[in-house]
TORVOVEX-925756 format. One record per residue (C-alpha): residue number from 1; residue in one letter; x, y, z. Coordinates in Angstrom, 3 decimals. Layout:
REM residues N
+------+------+----------+----------+----------+
: resi : resn :        x :        y :        z :
+------+------+----------+----------+----------+
:  NUM :    A :        X :        Y :        Z :
...
+------+------+----------+----------+----------+
REM end
This chain:
REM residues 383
+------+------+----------+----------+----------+
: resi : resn :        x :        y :        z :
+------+------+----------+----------+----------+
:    1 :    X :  170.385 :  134.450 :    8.641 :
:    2 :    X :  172.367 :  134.012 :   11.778 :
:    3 :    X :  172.432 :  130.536 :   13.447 :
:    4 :    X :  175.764 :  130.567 :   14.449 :
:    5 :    X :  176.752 :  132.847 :   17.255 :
:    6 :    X :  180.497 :  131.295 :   17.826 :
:    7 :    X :  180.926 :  132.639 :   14.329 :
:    8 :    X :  178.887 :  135.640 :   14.308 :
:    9 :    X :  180.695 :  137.333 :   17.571 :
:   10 :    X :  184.127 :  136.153 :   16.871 :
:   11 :    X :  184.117 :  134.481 :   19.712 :
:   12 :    X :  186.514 :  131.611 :   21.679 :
:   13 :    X :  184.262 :  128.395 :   22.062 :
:   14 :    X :  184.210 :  127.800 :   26.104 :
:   15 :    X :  184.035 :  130.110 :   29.437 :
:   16 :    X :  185.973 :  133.720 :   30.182 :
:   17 :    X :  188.724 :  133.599 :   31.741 :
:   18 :    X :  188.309 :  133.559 :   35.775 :
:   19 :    X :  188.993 :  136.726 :   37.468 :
:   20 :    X :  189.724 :  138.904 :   34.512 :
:   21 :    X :  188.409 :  142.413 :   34.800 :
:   22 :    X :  184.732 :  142.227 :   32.734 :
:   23 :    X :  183.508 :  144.737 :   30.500 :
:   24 :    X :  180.774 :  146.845 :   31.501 :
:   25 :    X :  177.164 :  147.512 :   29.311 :
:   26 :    X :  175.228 :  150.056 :   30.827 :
:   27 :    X :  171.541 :  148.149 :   30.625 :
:   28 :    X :  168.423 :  150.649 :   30.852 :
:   29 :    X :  164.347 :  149.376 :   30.744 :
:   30 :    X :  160.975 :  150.656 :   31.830 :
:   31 :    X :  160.083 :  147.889 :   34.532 :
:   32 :    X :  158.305 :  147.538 :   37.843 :
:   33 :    X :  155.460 :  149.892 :   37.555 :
:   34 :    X :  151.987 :  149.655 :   35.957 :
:   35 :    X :  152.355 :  151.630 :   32.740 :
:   36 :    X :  153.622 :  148.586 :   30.023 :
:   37 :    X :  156.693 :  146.859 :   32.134 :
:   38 :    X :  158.947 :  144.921 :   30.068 :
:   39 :    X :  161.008 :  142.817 :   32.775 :
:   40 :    X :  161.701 :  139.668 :   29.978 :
:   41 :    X :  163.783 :  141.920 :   28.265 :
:   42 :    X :  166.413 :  142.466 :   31.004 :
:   43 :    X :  165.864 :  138.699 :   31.990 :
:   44 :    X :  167.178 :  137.821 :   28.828 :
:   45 :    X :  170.215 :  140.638 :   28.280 :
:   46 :    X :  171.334 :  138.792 :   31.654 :
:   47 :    X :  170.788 :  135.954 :   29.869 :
:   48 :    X :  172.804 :  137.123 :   26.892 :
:   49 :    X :  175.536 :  138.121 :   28.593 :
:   50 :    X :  175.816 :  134.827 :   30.551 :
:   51 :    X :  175.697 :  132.688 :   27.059 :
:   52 :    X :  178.679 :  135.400 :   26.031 :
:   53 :    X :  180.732 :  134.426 :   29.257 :
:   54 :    X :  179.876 :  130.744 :   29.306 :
:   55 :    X :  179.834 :  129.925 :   25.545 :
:   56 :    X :  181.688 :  132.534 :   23.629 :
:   57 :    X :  184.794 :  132.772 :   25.673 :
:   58 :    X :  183.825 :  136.402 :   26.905 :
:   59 :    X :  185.416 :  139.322 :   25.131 :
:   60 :    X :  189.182 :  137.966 :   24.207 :
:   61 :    X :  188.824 :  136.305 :   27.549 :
:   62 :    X :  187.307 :  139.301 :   29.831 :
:   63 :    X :  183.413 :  138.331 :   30.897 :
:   64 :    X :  180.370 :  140.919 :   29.636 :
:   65 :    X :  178.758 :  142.524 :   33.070 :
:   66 :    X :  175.481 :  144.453 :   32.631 :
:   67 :    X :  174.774 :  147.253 :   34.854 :
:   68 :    X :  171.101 :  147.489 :   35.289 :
:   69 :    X :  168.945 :  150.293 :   35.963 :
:   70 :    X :  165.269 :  150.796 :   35.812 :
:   71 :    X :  162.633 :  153.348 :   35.155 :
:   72 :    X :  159.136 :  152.787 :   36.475 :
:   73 :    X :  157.011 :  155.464 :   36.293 :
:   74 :    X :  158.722 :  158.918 :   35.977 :
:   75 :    X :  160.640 :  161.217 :   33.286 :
:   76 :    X :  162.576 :  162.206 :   35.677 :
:   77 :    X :  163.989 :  158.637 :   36.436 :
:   78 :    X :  165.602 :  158.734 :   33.213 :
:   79 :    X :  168.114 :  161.501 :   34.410 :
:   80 :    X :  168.941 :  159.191 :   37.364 :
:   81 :    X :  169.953 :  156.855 :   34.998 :
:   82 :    X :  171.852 :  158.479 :   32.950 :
:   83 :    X :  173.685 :  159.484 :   36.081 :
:   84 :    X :  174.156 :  156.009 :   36.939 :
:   85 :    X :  175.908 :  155.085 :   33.452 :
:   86 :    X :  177.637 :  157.959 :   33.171 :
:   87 :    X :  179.244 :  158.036 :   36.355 :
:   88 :    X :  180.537 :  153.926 :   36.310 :
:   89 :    X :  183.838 :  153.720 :   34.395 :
:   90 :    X :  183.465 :  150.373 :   33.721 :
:   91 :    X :  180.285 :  150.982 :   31.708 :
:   92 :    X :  181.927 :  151.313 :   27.853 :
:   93 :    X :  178.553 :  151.431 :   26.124 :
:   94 :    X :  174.228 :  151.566 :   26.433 :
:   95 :    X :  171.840 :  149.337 :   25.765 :
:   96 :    X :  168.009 :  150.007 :   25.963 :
:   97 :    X :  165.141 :  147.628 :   26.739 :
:   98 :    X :  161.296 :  149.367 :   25.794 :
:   99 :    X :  162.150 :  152.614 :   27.315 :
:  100 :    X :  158.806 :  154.901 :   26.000 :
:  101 :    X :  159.599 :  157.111 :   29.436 :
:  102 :    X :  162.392 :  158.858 :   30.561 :
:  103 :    X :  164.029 :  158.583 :   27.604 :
:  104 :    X :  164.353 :  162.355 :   26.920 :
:  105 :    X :  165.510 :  162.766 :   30.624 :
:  106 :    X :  168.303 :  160.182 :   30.236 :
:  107 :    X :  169.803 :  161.635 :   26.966 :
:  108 :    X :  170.008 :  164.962 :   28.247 :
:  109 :    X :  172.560 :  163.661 :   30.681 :
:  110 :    X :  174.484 :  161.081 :   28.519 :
:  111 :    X :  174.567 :  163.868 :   25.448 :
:  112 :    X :  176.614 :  161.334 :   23.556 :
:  113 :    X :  179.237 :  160.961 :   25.919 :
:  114 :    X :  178.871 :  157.053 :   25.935 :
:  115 :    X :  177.328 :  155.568 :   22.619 :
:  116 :    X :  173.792 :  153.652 :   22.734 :
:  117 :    X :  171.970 :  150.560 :   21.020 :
:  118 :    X :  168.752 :  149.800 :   20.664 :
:  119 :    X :  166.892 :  147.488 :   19.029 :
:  120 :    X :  163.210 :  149.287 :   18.641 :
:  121 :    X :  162.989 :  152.743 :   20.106 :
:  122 :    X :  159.699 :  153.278 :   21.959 :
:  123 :    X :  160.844 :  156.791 :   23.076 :
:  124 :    X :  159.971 :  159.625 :   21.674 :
:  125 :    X :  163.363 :  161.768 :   21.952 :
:  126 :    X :  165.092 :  158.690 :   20.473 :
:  127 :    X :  165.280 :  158.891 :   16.539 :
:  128 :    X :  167.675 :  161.955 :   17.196 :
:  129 :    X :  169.634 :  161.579 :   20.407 :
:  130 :    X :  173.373 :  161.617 :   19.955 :
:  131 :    X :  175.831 :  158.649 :   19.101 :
:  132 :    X :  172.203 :  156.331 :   19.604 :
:  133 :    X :  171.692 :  153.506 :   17.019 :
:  134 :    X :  168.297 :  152.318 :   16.051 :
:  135 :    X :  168.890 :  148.993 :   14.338 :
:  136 :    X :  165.676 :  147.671 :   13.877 :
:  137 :    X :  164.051 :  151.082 :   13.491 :
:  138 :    X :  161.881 :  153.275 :   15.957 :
:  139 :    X :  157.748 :  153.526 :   16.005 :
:  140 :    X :  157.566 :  155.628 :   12.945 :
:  141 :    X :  159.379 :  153.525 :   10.859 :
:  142 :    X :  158.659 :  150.063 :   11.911 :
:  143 :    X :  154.951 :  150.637 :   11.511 :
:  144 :    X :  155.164 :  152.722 :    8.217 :
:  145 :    X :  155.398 :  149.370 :    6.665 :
:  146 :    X :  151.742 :  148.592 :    7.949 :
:  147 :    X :  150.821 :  150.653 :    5.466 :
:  148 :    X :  152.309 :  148.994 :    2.492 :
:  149 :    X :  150.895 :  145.604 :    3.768 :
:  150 :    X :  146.980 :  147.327 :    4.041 :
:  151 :    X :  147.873 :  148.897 :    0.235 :
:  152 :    X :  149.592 :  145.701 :   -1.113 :
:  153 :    X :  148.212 :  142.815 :    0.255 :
:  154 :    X :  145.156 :  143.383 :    1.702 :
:  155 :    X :  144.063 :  146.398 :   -0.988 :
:  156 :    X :  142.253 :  147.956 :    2.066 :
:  157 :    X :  140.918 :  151.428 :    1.944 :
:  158 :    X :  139.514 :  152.262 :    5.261 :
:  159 :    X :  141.060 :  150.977 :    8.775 :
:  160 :    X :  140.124 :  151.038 :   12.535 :
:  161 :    X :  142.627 :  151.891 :   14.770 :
:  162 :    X :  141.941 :  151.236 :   18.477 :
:  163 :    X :  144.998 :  151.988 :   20.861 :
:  164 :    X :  145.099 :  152.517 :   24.684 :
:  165 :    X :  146.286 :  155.843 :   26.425 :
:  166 :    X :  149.298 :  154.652 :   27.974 :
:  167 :    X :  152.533 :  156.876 :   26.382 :
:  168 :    X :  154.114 :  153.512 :   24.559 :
:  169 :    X :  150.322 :  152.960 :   22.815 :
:  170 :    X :  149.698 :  156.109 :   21.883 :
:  171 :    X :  152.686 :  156.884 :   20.475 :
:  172 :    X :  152.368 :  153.527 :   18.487 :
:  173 :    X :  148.899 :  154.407 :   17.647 :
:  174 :    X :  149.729 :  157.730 :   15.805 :
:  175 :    X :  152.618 :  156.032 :   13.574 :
:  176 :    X :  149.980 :  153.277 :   12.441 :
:  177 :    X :  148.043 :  155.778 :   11.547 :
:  178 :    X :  150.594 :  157.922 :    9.665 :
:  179 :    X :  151.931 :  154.483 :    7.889 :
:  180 :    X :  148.499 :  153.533 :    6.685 :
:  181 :    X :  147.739 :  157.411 :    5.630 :
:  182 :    X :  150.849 :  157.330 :    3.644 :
:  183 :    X :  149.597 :  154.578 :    1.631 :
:  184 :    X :  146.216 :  156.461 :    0.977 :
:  185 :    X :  143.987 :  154.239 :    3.419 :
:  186 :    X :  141.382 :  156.138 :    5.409 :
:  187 :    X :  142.140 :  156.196 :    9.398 :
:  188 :    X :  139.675 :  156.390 :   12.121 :
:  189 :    X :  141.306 :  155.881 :   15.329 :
:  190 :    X :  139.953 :  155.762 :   19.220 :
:  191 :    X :  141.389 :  155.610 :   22.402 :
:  192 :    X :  140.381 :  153.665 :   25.513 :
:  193 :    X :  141.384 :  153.728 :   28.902 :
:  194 :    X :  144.795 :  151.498 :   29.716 :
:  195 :    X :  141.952 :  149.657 :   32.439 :
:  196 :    X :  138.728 :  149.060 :   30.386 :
:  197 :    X :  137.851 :  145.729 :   29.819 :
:  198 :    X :  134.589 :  146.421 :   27.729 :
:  199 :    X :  136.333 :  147.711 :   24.700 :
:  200 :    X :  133.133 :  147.103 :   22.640 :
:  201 :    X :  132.064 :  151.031 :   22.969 :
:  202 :    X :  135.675 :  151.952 :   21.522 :
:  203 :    X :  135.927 :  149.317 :   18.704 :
:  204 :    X :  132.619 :  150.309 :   17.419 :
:  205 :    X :  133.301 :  153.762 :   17.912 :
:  206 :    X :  136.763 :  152.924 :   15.508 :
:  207 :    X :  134.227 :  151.801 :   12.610 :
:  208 :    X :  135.591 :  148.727 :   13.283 :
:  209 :    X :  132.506 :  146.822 :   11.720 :
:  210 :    X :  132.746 :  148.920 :    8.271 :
:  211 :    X :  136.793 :  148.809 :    7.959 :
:  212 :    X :  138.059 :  146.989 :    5.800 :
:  213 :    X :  141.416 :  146.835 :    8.540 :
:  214 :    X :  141.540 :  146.673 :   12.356 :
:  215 :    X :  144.421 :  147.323 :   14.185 :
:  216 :    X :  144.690 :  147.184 :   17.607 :
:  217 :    X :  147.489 :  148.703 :   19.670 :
:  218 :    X :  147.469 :  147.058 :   23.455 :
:  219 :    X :  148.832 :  145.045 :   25.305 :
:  220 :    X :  147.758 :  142.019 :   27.743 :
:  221 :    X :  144.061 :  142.773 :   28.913 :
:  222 :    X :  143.576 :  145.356 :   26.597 :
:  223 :    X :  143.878 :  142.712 :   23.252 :
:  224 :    X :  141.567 :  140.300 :   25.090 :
:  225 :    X :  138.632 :  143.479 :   25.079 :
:  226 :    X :  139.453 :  144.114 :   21.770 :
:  227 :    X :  139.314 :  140.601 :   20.845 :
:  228 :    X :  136.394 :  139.811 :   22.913 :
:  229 :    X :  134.453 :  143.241 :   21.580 :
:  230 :    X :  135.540 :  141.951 :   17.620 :
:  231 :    X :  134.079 :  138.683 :   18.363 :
:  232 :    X :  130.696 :  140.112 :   19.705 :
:  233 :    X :  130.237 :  142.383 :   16.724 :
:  234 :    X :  131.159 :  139.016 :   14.306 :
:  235 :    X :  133.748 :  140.736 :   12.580 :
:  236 :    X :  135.356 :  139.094 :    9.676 :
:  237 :    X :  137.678 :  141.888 :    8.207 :
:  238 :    X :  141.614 :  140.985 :    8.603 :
:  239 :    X :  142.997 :  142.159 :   11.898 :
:  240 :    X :  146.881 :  143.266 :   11.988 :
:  241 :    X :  148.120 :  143.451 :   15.343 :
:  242 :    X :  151.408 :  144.168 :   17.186 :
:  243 :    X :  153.621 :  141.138 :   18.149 :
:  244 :    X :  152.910 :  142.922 :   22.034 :
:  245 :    X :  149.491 :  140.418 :   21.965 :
:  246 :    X :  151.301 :  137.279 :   22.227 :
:  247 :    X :  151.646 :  136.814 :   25.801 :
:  248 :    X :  150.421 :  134.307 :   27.489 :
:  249 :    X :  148.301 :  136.354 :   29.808 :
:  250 :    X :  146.414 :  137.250 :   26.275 :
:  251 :    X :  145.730 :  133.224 :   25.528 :
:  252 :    X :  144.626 :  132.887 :   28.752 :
:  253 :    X :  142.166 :  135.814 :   29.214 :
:  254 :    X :  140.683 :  134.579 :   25.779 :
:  255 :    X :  140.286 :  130.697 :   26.890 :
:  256 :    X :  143.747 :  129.262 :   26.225 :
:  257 :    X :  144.729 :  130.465 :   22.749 :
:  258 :    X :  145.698 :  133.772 :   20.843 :
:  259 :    X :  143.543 :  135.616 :   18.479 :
:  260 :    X :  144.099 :  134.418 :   14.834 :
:  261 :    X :  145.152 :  137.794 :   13.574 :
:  262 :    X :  147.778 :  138.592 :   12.055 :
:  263 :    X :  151.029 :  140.443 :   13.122 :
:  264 :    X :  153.787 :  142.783 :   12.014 :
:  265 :    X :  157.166 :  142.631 :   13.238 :
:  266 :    X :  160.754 :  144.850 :   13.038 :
:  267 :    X :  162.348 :  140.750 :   13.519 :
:  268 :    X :  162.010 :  137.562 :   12.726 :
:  269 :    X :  158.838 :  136.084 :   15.127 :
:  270 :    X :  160.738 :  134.833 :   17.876 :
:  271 :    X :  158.375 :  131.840 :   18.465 :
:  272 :    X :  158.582 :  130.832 :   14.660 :
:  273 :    X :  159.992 :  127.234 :   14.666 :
:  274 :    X :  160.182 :  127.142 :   11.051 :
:  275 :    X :  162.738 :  129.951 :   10.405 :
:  276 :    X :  166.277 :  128.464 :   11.541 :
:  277 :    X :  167.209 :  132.161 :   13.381 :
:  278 :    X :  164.334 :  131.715 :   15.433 :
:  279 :    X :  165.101 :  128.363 :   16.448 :
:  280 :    X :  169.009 :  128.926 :   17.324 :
:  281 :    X :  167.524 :  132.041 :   19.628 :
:  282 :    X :  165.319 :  129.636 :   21.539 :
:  283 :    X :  167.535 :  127.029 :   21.993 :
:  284 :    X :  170.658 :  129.273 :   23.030 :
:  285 :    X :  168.380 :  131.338 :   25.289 :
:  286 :    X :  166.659 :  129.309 :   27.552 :
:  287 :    X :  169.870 :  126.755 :   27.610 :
:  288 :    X :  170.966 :  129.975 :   29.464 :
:  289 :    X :  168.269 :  130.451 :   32.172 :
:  290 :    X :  165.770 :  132.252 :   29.854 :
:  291 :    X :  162.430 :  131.326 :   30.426 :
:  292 :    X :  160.751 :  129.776 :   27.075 :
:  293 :    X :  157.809 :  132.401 :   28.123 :
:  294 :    X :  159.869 :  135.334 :   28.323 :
:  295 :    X :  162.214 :  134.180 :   24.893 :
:  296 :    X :  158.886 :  134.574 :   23.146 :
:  297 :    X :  158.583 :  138.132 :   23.951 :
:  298 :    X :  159.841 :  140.344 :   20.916 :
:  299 :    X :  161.853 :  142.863 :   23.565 :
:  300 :    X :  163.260 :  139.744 :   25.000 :
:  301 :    X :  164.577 :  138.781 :   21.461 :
:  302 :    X :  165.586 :  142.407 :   20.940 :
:  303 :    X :  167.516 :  142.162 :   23.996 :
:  304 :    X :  169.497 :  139.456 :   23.230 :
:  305 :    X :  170.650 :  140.423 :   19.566 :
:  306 :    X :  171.571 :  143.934 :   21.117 :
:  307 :    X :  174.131 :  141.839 :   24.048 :
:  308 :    X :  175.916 :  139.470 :   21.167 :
:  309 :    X :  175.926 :  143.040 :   18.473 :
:  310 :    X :  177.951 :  144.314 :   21.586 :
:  311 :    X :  179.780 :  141.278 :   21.661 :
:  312 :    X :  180.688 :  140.927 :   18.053 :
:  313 :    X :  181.652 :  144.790 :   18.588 :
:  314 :    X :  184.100 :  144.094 :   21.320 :
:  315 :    X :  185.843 :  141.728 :   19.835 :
:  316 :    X :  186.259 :  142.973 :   16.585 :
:  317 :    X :  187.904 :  146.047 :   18.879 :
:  318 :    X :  189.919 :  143.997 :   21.225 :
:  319 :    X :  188.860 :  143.860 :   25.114 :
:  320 :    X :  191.899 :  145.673 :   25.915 :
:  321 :    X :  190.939 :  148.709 :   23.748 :
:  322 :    X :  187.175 :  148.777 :   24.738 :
:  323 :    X :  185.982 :  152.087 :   25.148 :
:  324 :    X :  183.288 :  154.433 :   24.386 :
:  325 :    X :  185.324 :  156.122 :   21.675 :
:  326 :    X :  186.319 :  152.843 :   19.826 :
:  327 :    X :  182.541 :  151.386 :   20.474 :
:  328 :    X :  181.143 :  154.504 :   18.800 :
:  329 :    X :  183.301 :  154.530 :   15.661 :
:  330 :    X :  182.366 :  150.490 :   15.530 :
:  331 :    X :  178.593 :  151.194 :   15.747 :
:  332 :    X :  179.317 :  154.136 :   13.094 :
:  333 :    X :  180.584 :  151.492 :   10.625 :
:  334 :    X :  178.234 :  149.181 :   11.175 :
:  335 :    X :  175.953 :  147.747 :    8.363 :
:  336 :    X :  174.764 :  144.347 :   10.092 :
:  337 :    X :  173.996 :  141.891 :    9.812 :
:  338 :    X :  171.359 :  141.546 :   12.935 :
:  339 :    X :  170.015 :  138.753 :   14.811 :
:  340 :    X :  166.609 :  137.954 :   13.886 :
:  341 :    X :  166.627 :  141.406 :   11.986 :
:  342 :    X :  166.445 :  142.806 :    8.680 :
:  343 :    X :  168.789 :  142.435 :    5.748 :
:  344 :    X :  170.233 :  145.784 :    5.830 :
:  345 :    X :  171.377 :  147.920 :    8.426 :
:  346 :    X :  172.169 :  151.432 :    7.539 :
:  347 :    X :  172.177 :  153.922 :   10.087 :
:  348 :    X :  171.704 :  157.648 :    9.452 :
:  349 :    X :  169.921 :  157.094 :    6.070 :
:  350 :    X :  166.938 :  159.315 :    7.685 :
:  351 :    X :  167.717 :  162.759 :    7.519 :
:  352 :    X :  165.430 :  163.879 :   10.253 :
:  353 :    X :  165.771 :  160.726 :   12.163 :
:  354 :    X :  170.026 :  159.856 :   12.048 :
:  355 :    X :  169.721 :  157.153 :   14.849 :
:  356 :    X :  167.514 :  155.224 :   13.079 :
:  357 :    X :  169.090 :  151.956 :   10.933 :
:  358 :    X :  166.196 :  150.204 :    9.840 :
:  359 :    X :  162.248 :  150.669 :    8.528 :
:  360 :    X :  162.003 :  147.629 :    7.825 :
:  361 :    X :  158.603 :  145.107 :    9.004 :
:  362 :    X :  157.513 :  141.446 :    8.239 :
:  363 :    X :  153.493 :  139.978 :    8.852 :
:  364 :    X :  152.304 :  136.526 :   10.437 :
:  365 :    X :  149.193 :  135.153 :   10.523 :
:  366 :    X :  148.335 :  133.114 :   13.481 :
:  367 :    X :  146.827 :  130.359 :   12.500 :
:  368 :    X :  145.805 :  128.504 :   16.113 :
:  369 :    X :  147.610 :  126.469 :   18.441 :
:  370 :    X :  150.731 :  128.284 :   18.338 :
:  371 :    X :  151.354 :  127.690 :   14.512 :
:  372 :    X :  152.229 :  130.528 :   12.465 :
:  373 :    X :  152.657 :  131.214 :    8.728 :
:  374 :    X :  154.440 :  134.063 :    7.276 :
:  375 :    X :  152.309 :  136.038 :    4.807 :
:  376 :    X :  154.757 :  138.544 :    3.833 :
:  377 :    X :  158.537 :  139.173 :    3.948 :
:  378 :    X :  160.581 :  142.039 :    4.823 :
:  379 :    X :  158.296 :  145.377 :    3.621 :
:  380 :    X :  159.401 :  149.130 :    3.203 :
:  381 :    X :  157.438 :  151.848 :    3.870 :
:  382 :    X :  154.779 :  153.061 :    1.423 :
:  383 :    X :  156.584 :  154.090 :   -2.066 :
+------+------+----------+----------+----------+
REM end
């Protein structure tokens, strides 16, 4: 468990140097447009890097700068970004936010020339671009897991899957399924449009009030339908949702709280004051100009372990012999351990999925007024 971030990236306790020559990370994330925008998670990689250069001592004295560039509605936009990286020489390495679009696009141009982190991969070209590492695992493999918790814990048989259309939730919605059908538990699943509100047709239409598992796979409005719809048709089964539902615009569209479901999660719950990892993320992020909103986010929280992996990186190289070459063979080496993530970290173990590290999930129930209680540690996928 990592409390410590002095420690755990080597660092020199105090500010870079001024006026030394910083160290570029080329930052990429699906923001601005209407399709499941993820702006916390650049807020806090800035964030990051500014603890790095105000805390850490930089890299060996040389401040972390992180070149930003967005994607908001287009495949396309991807290439333009990969453009953008590959063309600054002072960008040594990648970093992804929730990039489920343009992600094929941007690897096409990068091909490995400049090595990437990530901490989930949303995109669908992701589990086998070149020189990319998956630490906390991609869709397939952080929701296998959900299976093994439906089998395990819950001994469920049948389940309800209810996801919207956007690319992110469908995707999503098809490696639920495949997790829970490894594990022998009977799928139905539905799709609704990304702008319903009465989900109620769609829920029912799931089985949802025969399951013996719901799952829903949404975001903002789309929980609160789902929600809403559950609480119309009385349901009592267990519900086990994505950590995407805890926003604050879901609390408020349901009265000023969450639903009491419970959640899986490739990390440690970022707003779970109990576990000390949690805590020292919290505390170091918004100290930095994080909002305490946006640190709650799970691709905020993946942001910021993916700037201090960089930094531990870095210096472990030496800022004077930073480069993509010497960044790659670090990341090839690497076995962890992760902020907020799982135990092990073991990259390539997936034959037909090398950038992938991890496949590894942990559940929460929600238990009202912004308590939670862990129900079950770190789980594998289906045996």
């Amino acid at each position: 468990m990592i409390t410590d971030y002095l420690s755990y990236v080597g660092g020199k306790d105090g500010p870079a140097t001024a006026g030394a020559k910083p160290l570029g990370i080329g930052w990429v994330n699906i923001e601005g447009g209407s399709i499941g925008p993820t702006p916390e998670a650049t807020r806090a990689a800035q964030a990051a890097v500014r603890y790095v250069n105000e805390k850490l001592g930089g890299i060996g004295g040389r401040p972390l700068e992180l070149k930003v560039c967005t994607i908001t509605s287009a495949e396309e936009e991807g290439q333009k970004c990969g453009q953008q990286m590959l063309n600054d020489a002072s960008v040594q390495a990648l970093a992804f936010g929730n990039v489920f679009l343009g992600d094929t696009s941007f690897n096409s141009v990068i091909a490995g020339q400049k090595p990437l982190l990530v901490g989930v991969a949303t995109g669908a070209s992701m589990p086998t671009a070149k020189d990319a590492y998956i630490l906390n695992g991609d869709l397939t493999h952080v929701f296998a897991p959900w299976g093994t918790y439906a089998r395990d814990t819950l001994h469920a048989k049948t389940a309800a899957v209810i996801y919207t259309n956007a690319p992110g939730d469908k995707a999503a919605g098809a490696a639920v399924r495949q997790g829970l059908e490894a594990a022998g538990v009977k799928v139905t699943s539905v799709a609704f449009d990304a702008q319903a509100t009465d989900l109620l047709g769609p829920v029912t239409a799931a089985g949802a009030q025969s399951a013996d598992l719901i799952v829903p796979i949404a975001q903002g409005q789309g929980c609160v339908g789902i929600a809403k719809a559950l609480k119309q048709l009385g349901n009592t089964k267990p519900v086990v949702a994505t950590p995407v539902c805890l926003s604050g615009d879901v609390a408020q569209g349901l009265g000023g709280d969450l639903p009491t479901w419970t959640y899986g999660i490739a990390q440690t719950l970022p707003t779970d004051q109990s576990a000390a990892d949690a805590k020292a993320y919290l505390e170091a992020a918004t100290a930095s100009g994080l909002d305490a909103k946006d640190a709650a986010q799970v691709f905020a929280a993946l942001a910021w372990s993916e700037i201090l992996t960089y930094a531990k990186m870095f210096n472990e190289i030496g800022a004077d012999k930073v480069s993509p070459e010497t960044v790659s063979a670090q990341l090839k080496k690497f076995t962890g351990p992760v902020i907020m993530g799982a135990p092990e970290v073991k990259c390539g173990q997936f034959a037909d999925a090398p950038a992938v590290c991890n496949s590894q999930s942990k559940f929460y129930d929600y238990q009202g007024k912004g308590s939670f209680k862990q129900v079950a540690n770190w789980l594998r996928p289906p045996a």
